[in-house]
Each structure stands twice: as structure tokens, then as C-alpha cells.
ChimeraX commands (.cxc) that place a marker at each C-alpha (Angstrom):
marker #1 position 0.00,0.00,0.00 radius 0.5
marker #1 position 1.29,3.68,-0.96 radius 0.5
marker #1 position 1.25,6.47,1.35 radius 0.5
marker #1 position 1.24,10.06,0.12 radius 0.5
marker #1 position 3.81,12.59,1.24 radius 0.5
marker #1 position 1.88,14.42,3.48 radius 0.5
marker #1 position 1.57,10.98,5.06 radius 0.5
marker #1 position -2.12,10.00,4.49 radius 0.5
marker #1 position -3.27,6.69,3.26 radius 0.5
marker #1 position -4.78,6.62,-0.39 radius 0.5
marker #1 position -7.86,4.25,-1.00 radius 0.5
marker #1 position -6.52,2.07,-3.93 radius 0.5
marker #1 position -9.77,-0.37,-4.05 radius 0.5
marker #1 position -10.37,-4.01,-2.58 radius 0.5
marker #1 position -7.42,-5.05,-3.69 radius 0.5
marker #1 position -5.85,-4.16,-0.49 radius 0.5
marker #1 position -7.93,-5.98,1.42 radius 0.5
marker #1 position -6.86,-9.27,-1.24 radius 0.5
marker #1 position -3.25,-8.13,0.24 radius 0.5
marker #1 position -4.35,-8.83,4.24 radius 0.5
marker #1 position -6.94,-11.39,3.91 radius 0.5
marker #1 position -9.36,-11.09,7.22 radius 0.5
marker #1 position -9.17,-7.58,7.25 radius 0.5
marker #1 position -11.79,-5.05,6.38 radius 0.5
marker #1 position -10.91,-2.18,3.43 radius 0.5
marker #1 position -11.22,0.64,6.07 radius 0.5
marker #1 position -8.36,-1.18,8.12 radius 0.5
marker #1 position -6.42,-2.36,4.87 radius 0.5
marker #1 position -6.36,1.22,3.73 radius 0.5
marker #1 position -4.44,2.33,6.81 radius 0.5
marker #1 position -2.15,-0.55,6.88 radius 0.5
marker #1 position 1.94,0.91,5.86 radius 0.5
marker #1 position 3.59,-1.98,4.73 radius 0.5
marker #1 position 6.68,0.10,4.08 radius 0.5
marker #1 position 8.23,-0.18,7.78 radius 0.5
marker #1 position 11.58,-1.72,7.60 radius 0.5
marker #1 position 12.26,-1.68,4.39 radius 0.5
marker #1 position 14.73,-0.10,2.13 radius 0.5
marker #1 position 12.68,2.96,0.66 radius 0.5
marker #1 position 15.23,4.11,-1.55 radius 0.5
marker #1 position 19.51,4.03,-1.65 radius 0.5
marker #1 position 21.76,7.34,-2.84 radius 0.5
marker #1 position 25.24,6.64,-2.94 radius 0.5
marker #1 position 28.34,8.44,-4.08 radius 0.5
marker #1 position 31.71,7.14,-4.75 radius 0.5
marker #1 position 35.08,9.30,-4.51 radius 0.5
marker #1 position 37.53,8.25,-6.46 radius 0.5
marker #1 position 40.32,11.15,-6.95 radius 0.5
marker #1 position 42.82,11.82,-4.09 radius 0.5
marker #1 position 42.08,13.96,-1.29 radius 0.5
marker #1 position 45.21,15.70,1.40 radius 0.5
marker #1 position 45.19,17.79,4.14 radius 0.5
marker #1 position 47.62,19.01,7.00 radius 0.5
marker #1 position 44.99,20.44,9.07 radius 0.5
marker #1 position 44.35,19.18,12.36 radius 0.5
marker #1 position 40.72,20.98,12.30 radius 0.5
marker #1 position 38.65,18.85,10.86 radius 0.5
marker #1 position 37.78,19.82,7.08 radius 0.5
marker #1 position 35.90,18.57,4.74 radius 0.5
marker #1 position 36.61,15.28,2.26 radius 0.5
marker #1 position 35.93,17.17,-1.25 radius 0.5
marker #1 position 33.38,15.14,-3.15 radius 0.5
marker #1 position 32.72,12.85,-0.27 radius 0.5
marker #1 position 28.89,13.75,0.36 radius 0.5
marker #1 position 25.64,12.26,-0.96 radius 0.5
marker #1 position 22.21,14.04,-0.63 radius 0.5
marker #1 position 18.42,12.05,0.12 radius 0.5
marker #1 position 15.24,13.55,0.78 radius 0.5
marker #1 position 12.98,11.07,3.31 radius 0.5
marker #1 position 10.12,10.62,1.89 radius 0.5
marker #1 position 8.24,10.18,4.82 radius 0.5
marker #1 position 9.00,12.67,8.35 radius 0.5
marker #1 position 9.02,9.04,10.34 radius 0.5
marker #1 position 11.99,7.60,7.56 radius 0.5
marker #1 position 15.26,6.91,9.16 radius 0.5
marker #1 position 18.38,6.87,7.00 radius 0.5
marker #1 position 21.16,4.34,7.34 radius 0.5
marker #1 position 24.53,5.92,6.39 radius 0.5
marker #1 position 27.65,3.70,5.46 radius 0.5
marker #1 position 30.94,5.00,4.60 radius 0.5
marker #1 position 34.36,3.33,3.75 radius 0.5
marker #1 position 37.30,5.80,3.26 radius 0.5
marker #1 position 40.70,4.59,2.41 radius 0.5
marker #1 position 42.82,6.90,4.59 radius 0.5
marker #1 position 46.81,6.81,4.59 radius 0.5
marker #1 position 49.60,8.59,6.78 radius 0.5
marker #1 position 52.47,9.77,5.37 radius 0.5
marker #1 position 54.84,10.06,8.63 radius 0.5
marker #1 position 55.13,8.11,11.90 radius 0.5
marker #1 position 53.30,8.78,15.22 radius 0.5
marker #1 position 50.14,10.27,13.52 radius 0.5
marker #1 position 46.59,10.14,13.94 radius 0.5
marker #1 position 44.11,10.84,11.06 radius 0.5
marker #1 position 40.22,10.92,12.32 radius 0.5
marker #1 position 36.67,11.04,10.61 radius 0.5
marker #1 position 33.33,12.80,11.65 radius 0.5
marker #1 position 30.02,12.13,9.68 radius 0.5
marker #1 position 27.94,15.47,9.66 radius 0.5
marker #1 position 24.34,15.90,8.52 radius 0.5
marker #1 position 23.93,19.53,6.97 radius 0.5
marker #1 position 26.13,21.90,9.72 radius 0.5
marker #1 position 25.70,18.58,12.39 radius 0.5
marker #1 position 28.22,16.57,13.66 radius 0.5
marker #1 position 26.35,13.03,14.23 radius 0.5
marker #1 position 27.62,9.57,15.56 radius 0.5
marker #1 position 30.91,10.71,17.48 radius 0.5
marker #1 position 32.17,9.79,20.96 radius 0.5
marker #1 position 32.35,12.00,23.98 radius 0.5
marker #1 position 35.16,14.87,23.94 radius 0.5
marker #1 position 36.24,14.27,26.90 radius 0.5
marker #1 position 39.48,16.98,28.05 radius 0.5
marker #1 position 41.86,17.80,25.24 radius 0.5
marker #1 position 40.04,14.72,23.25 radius 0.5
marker #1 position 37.82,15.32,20.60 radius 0.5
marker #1 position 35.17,13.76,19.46 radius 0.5
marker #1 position 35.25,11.15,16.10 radius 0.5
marker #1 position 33.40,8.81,14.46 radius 0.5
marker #1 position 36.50,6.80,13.44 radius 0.5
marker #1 position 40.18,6.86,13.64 radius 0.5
marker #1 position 43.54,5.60,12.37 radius 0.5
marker #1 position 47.05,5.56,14.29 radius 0.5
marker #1 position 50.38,4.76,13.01 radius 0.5
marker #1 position 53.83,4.20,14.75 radius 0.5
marker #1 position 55.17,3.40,11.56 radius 0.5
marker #1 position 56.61,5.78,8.72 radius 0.5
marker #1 position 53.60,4.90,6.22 radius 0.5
marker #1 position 50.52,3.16,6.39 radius 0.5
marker #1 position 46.77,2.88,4.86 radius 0.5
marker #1 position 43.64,1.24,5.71 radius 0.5
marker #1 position 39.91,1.88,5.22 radius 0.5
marker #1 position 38.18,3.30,7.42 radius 0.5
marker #1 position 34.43,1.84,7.65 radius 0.5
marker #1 position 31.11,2.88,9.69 radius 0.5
marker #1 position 27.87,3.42,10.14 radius 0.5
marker #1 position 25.44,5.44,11.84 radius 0.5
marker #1 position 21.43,5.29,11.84 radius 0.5
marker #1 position 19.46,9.03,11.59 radius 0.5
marker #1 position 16.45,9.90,11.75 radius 0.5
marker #1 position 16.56,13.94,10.39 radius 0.5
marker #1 position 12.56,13.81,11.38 radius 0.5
marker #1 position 11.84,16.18,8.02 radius 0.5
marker #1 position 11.23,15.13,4.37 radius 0.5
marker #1 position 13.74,18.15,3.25 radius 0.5
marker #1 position 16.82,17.16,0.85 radius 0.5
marker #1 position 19.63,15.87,3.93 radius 0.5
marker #1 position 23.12,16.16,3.12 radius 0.5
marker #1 position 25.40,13.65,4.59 radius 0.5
marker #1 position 29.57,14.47,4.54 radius 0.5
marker #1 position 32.32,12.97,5.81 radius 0.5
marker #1 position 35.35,15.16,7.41 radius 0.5
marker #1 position 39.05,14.35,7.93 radius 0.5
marker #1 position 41.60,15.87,10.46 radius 0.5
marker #1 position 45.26,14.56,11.34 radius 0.5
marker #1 position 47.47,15.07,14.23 radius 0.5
marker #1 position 51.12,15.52,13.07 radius 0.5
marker #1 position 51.72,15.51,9.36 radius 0.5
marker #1 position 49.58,14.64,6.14 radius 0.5
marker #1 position 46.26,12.33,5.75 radius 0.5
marker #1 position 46.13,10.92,2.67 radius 0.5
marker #1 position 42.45,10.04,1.18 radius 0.5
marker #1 position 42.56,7.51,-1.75 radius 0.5
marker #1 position 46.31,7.41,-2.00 radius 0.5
marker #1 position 48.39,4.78,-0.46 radius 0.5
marker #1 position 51.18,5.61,1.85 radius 0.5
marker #1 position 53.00,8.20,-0.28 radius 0.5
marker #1 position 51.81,8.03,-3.28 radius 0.5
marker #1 position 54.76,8.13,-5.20 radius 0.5
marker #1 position 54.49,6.88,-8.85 radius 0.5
marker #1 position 54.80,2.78,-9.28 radius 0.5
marker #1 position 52.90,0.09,-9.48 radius 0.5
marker #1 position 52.79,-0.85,-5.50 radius 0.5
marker #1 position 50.93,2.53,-5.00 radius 0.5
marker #1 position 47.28,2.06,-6.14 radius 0.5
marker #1 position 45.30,4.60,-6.02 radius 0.5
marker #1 position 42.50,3.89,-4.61 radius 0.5
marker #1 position 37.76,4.79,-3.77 radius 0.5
marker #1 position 35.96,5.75,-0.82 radius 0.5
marker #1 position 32.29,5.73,-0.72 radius 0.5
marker #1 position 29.32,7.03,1.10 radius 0.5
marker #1 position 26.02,5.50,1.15 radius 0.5
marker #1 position 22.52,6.76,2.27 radius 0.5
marker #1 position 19.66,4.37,2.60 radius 0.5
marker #1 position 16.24,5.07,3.82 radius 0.5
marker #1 position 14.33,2.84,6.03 radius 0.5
marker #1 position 10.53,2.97,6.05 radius 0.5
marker #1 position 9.44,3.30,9.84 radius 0.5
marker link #1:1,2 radius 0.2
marker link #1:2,3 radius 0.2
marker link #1:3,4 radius 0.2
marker link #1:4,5 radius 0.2
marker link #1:5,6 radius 0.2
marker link #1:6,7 radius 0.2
marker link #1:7,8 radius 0.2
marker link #1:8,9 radius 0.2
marker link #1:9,10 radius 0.2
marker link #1:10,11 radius 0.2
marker link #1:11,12 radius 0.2
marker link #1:12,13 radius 0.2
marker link #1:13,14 radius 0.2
marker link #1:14,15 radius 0.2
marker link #1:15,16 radius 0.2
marker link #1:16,17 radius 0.2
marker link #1:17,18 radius 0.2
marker link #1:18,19 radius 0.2
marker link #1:19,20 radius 0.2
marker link #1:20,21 radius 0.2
marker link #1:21,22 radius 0.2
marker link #1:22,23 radius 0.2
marker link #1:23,24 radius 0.2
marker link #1:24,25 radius 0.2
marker link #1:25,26 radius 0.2
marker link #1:26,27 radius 0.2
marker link #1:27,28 radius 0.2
marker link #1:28,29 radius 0.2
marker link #1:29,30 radius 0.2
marker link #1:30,31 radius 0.2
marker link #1:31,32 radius 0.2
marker link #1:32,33 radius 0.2
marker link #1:33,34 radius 0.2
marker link #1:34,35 radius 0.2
marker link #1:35,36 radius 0.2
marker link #1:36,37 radius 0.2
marker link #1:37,38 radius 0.2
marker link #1:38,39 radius 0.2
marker link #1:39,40 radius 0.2
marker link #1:40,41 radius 0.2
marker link #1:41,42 radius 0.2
marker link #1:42,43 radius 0.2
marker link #1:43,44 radius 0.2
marker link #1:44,45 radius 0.2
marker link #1:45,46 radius 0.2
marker link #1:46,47 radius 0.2
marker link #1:47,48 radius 0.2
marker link #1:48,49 radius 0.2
marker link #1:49,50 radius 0.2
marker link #1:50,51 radius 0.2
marker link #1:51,52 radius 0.2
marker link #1:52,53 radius 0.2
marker link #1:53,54 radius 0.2
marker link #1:54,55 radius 0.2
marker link #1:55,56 radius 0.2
marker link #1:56,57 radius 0.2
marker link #1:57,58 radius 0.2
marker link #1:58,59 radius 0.2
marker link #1:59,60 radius 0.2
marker link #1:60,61 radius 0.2
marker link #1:61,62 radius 0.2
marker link #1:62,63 radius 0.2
marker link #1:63,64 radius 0.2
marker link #1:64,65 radius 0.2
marker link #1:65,66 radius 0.2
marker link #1:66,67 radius 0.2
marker link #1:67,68 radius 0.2
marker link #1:68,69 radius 0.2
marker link #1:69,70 radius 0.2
marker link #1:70,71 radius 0.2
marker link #1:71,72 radius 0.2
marker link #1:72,73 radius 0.2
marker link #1:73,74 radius 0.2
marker link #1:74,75 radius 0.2
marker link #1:75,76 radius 0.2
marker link #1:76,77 radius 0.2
marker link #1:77,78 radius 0.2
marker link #1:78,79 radius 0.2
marker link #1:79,80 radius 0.2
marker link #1:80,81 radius 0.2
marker link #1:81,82 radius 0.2
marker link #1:82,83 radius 0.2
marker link #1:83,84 radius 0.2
marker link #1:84,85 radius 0.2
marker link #1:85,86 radius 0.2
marker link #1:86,87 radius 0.2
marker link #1:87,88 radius 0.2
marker link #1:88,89 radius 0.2
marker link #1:89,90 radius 0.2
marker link #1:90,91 radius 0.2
marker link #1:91,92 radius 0.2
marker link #1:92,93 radius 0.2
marker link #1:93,94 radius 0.2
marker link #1:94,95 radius 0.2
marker link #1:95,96 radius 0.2
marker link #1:96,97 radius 0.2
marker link #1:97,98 radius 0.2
marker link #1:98,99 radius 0.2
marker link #1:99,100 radius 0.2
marker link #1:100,101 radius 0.2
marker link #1:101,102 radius 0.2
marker link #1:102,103 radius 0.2
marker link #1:103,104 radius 0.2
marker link #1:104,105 radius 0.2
marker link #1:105,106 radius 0.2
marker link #1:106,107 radius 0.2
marker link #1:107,108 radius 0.2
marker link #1:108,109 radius 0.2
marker link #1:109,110 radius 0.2
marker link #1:110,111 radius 0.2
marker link #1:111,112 radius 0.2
marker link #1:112,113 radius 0.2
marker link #1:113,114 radius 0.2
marker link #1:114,115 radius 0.2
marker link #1:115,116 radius 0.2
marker link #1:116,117 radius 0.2
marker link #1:117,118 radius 0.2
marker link #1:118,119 radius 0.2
marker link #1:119,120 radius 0.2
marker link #1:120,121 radius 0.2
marker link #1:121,122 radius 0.2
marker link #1:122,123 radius 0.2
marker link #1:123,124 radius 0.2
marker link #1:124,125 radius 0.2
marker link #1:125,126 radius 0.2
marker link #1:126,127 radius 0.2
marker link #1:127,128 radius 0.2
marker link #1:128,129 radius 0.2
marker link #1:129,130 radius 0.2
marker link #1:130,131 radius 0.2
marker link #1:131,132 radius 0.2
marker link #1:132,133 radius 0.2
marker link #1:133,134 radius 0.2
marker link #1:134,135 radius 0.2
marker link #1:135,136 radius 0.2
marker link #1:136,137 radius 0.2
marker link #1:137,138 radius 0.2
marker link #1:138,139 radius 0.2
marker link #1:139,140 radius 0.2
marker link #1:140,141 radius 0.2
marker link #1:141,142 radius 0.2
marker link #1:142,143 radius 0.2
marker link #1:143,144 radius 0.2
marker link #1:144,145 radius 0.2
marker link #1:145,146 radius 0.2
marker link #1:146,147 radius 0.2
marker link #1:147,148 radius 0.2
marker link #1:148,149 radius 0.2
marker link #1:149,150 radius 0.2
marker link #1:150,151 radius 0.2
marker link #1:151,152 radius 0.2
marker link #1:152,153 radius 0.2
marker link #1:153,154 radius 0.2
marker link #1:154,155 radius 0.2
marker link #1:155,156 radius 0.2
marker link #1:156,157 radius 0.2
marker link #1:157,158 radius 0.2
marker link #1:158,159 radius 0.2
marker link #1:159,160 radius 0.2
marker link #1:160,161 radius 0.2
marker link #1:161,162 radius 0.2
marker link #1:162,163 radius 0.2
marker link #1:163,164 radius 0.2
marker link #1:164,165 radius 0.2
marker link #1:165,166 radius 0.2
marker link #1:166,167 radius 0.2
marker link #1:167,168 radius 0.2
marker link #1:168,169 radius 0.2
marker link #1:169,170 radius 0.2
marker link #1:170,171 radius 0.2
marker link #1:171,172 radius 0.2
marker link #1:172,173 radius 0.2
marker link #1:173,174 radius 0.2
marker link #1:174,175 radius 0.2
marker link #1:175,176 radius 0.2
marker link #1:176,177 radius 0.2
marker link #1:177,178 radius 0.2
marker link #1:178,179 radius 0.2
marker link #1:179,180 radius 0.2
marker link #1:180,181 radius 0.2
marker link #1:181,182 radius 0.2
marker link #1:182,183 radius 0.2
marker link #1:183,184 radius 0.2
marker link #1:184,185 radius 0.2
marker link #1:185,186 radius 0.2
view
């Protein structure tokens, strides 16, 4: 059964009762058999590199993706995978999700600690991993969301979609990062 965007049941005909047998076509009519399901899926994938120094974090150039809920109750399942690399030892490189202007699914700053969603330390001269999460929102609106990821480091350069250095040869792939949006009907 379809529900409009304003949120109010449309009377198809009896063939939503055929859809819940036993129940009358007043109560069929008011039945939402979208809850839990995948509603609809935006995703984005970054594939040029991506460096910063800054240990503010800043945003990850063309690592957003936009969805408008189509339903106030929606809530939208974000998952992200960002190759990240450090260039020198003893450095930390850290990601925060935002919605809009919000920072969403980090810890508890805690001191001189800030707040992340996920984070990457190396001892060694160079190293690169992904960096993978998720995070379930519910933006309570049916306005276009915009979902980003931001980068900072601690000591050095973060590397996004390069590995290690980055120098030119064949054991330095460049590599993809990827954000996805999915809404869930509620």
C-alpha cells in the first residue's frame, strides 16, 4: 500500500484488502507496509585523491551524498568506507560524519580529546587502511539531507585515496571511498 507525502493513506480499491486477507478495506487502507524496508539508496563514490595538513577537521571534497525522506518518520542508514593513509610516523588521522552543519555519531570529547566517528594511528613511517562505519538518523523532516564525511590529522599529512606516499609505481594504487545513504521505512 502507498502512502502520500503528506503521510495520508490513499484508498486504492479491494485489492488491499486481497493483500491482508481477514481484514476489512477501512483497516487495509491504513495498513503501511513500508516499515523496515529499504525505501530508496543514494550513494556516491570518490575516487580522486584527497590531502590535508589540518588538524581541524575539514571537509573530504566530493565525499557527500544528498536524500530527501520521503516520509517525516523515515530513518536513514549511512555507510561509509574511506581509504585513509599517513604519510609520517606517530600520527593520527580521524573522521566525523555530519548531517547539513551537524556533527552526528561521534564519541564524547572528553578533556583535550575530541570527538570522532572513526580513527587511524600509526607508529610506523607509512601506512593505509579503510576506514568503515555506520550510523542510523532519523533527520525527522522530508527536506533534501546532506550527509559528509570530514578528515583531520594530528602531526603531518592524511592521505584520502592514496596509499602511503603516493609516489608513482605500481605498488601505490590509487585507490575509492564511498558514502552511502539508505532510507528505512518506519
Amino acid at each position: 500500500m502507498a502512502v502520500t507525502p503528506a503521510g495520508t493513506p490513499y484508498v486504492e480499491s479491494s485489492d488491499n484488502v486481497a493483500d491482508y486477507p481477514g481484514v476489512s478495506l477501512a483497516l487495509a487502507n491504513h495498513i503501511d507496509d513500508t516499515a523496515g524496508k529499504v525505501l530508496q539508496v543514494v550513494s556516491v563514490t570518490k575516487v580522486d585523491a584527497f590531502t590535508t595538513t589540518s588538524a581541524s577537521f575539514t571537509d573530504i571534497t566530493g565525499l557527500s551524498a544528498s536524500i530527501t525522506p520521503s516520509a517525516v518518520s523515515s530513518t536513514i542508514l549511512v555507510l561509509y568506507k574511506v581509504a585513509v593513509s599517513l604519510r609520517l610516523g606517530d600520527m593520527a588521522a580521524f573522521l566525523q560524519l555530519l548531517r547539513g552543519a551537524t556533527v552526528i555519531g561521534g564519541g564524547t570529547a572528553v578533556g583535550s580529546r575530541p570527538s570522532a566517528m572513526s580513527g587511524f594511528y600509526t607508529g610506523v613511517a607509512l601506512a593505509t587502511t579503510d576506514l568503515t562505519g555506520n550510523f542510523i538518523d532519523s533527520p525527522a523532516s522530508v527536506a533534501s539531507q546532506t550527509y559528509k564525511i570530514q578528515t583531520r590529522v594530528v602531526g603531518g599529512t592524511v592521505g584520502i585515496n592514496t596509499t602511503m606516499d603516493d609516489s608513482d609505481g605500481a605498488g601505490r594504487n590509487r585507490l575509492s571511498s564511498t558514502i552511502t545513504l539508505m532510507e528505512i521505512g518506519a
